[in-house]
C-alpha positions as CSV (number, residue, x, y, z in Angstrom):
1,X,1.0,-44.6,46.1
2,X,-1.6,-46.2,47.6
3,X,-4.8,-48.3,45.5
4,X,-7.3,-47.1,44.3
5,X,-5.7,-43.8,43.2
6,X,-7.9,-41.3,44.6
7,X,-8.0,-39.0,41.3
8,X,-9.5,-35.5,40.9
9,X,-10.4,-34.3,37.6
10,X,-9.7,-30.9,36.5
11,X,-11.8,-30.4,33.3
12,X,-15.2,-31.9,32.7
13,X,-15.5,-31.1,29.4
14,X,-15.9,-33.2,25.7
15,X,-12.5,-34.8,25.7
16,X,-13.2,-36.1,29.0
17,X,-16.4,-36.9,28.9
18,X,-16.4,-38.5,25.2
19,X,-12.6,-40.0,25.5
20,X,-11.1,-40.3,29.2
21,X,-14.1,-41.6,31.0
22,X,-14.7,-45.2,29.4
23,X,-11.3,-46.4,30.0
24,X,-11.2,-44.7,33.9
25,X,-14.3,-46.3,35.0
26,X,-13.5,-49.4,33.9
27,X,-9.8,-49.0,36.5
28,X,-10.1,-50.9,39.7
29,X,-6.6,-49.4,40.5
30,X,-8.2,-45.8,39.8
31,X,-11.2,-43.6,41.9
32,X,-12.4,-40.9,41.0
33,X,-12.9,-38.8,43.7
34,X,-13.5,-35.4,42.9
35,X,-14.1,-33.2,40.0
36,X,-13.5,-29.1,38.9
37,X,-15.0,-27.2,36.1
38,X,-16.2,-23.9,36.3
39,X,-19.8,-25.1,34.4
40,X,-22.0,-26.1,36.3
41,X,-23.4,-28.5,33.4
42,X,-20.4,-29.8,32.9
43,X,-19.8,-30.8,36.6
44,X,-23.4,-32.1,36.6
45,X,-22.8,-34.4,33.9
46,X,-19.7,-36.1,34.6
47,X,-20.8,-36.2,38.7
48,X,-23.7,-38.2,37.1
49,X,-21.7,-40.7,34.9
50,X,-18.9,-41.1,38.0
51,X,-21.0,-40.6,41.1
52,X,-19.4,-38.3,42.8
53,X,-21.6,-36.6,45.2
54,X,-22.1,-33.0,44.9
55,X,-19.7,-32.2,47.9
56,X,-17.0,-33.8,46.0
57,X,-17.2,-31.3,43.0
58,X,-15.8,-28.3,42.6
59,X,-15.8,-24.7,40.6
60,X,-12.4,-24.2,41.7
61,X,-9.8,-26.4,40.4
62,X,-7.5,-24.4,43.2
63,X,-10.2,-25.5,46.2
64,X,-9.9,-28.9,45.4
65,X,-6.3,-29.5,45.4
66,X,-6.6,-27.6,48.8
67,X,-9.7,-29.9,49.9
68,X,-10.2,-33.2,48.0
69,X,-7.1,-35.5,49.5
70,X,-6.1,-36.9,46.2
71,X,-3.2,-38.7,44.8
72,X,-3.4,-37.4,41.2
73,X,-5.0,-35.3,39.1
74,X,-6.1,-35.4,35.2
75,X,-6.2,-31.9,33.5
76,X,-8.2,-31.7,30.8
77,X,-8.3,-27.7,30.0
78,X,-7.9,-25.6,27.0
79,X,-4.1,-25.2,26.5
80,X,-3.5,-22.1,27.8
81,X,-4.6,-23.4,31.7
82,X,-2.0,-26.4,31.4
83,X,1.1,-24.6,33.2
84,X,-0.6,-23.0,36.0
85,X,-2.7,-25.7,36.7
86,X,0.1,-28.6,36.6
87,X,1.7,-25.9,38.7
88,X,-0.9,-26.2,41.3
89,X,-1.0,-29.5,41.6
90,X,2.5,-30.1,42.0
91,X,2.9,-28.0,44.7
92,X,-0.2,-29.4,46.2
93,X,2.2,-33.1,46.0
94,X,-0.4,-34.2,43.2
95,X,0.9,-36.6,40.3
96,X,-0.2,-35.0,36.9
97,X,-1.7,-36.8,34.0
98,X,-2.0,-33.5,31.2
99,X,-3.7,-33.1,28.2
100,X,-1.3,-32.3,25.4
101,X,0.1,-29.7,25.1
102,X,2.3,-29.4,28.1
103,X,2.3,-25.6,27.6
104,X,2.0,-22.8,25.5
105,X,5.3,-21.1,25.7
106,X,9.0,-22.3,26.1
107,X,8.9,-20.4,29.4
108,X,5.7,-21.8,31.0
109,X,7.4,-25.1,29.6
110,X,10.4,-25.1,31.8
111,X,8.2,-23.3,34.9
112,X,6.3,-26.4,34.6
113,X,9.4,-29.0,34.6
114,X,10.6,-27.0,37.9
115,X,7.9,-27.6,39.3
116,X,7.4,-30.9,38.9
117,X,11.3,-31.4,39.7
118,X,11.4,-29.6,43.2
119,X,8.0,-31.2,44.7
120,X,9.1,-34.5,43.2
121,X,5.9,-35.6,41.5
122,X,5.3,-38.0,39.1
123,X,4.0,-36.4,35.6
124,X,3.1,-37.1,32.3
125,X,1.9,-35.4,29.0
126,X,-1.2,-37.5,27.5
127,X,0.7,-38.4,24.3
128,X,-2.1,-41.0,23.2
129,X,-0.8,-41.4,19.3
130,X,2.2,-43.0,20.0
131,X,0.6,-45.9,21.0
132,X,-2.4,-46.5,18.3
133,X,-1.4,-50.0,16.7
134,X,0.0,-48.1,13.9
135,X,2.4,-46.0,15.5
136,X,3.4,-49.1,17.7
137,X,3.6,-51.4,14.7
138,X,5.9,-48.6,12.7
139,X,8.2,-48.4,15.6
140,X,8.4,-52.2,16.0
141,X,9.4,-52.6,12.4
142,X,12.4,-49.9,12.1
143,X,13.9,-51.1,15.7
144,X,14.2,-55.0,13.9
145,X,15.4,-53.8,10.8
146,X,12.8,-54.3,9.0
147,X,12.0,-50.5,6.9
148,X,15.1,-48.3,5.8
149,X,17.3,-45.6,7.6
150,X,14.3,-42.7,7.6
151,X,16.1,-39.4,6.4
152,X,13.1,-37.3,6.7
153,X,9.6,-37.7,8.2
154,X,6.0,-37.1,7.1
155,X,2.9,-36.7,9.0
156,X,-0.7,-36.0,8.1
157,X,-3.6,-35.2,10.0
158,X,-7.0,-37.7,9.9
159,X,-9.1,-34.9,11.0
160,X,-8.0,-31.4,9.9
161,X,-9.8,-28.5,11.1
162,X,-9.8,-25.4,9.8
163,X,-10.5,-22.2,11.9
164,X,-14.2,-21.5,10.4
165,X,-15.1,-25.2,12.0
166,X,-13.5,-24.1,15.3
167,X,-15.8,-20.8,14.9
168,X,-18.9,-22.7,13.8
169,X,-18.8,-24.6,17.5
170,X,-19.3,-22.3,19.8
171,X,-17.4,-24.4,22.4
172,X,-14.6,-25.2,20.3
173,X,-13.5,-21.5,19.2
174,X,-10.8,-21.3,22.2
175,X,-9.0,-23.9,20.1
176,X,-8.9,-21.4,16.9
177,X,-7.5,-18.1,19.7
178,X,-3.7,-17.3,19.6
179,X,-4.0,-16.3,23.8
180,X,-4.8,-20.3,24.1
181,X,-2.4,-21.6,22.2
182,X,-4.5,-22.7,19.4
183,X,-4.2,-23.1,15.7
184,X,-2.4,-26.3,13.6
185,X,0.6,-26.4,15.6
186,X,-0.6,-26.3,19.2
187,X,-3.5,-28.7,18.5
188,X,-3.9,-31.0,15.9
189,X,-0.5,-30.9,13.9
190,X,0.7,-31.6,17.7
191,X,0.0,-35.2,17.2
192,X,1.7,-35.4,14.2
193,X,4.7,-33.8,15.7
194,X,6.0,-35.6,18.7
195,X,4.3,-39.0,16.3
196,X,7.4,-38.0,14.1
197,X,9.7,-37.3,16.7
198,X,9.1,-40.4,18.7
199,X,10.5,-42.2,15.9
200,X,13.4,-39.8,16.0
201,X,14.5,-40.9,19.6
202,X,13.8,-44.1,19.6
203,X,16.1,-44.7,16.7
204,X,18.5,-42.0,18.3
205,X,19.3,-40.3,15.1
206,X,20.1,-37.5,16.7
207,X,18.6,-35.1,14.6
208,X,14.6,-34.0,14.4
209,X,12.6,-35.6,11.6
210,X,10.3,-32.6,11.0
């Protein structure tokens, strides 16, 4: 793949604007070179803090895939656009960068990995907690030896939410809605989740520690 990576963003919401953005524009290996969200504000503000030209940004996620040229894209959707959108880009030869959670259902799941498998694209899950200096230090410790054989795993969450916060935010309440695959599990116990199971696989216990 050639350098810069021309990247499109699909999503130009908080989580990009507030968490993806700082590290990207600071990338001389990445560009980005086009954006898609359908709100206009949205697309306004993060053509502003990128500078890409209003040609380059999109309502469609779909018309720039088609139009664009890029390399890879970052989505950054609620949960329940993941599949069909990684979807898309894989068949557009696109390598994916997703916001967690990789789907909402088993069965988008595995549409998802045959995609990705039969137009041979690179792809990844953003899976950001396994690599907080916790998390890396933990795992450090039980590969030397250094805590005892784990026979069960905890996790808890920094910054529960409860569904009357998701509904007191107007543009957080797709979060709290069963059709997005919202609630504890699919958003923030998520973290918590493949957290524990990373130390699973990594010590290859074979067995799931939640």
């Amino acid at each position: 793949m050639q350098t810069p990576i021309r990247l499109g963003l699909i999503g130009c919401g908080g989580i990009v604007q507030q968490q993806h953005l700082p590290t990207l524009c600071e990338l001389d290996t990445v560009r980005i070179a086009a954006l898609a969200d359908p709100a206009d504000d949205s697309l306004a503000n993060v053509g502003a803090m990128t500078g890409v030209p209003p040609p380059q940004r999109y309502a469609s996620y779909r018309d720039m895939l088609d139009q664009a040229g890029l390399d890879a894209v970052l989505i950054a959707t609620p949960h329940h656009l993941h599949a069909e959108q990684v979807i898309a880009a894989a068949e557009a030869g696109c390598a994916v960068i997703s916001e967690k959670p990789m789907a909402t259902s088993l069965e988008e799941a595995s549409a998802v990995l045959d995609a990705i498998v039969r137009h041979d694209v690179i792809y990844t899950v953003v899976h950001n907690a396994v690599f907080t200096p916790g998390t890396l230090r933990a795992l450090a410790l039980l590969r030397e030896g250094e805590l005892p054989r784990p026979q069960v795993g905890r996790a808890k969450s920094l910054f529960p939410m409860t569904e009357a916060h998701h509904r007191a935010n107007p543009a957080r309440i797709w979060r709290a809605s069963q059709a997005a695959g919202g609630g504890c599990i699919g958003d923030t116990a998520y973290h918590e989740i493949y957290s524990l199971e990373t130390y699973d696989g990594d010590l290859c216990l074979g067995r799931s520690l939640v």
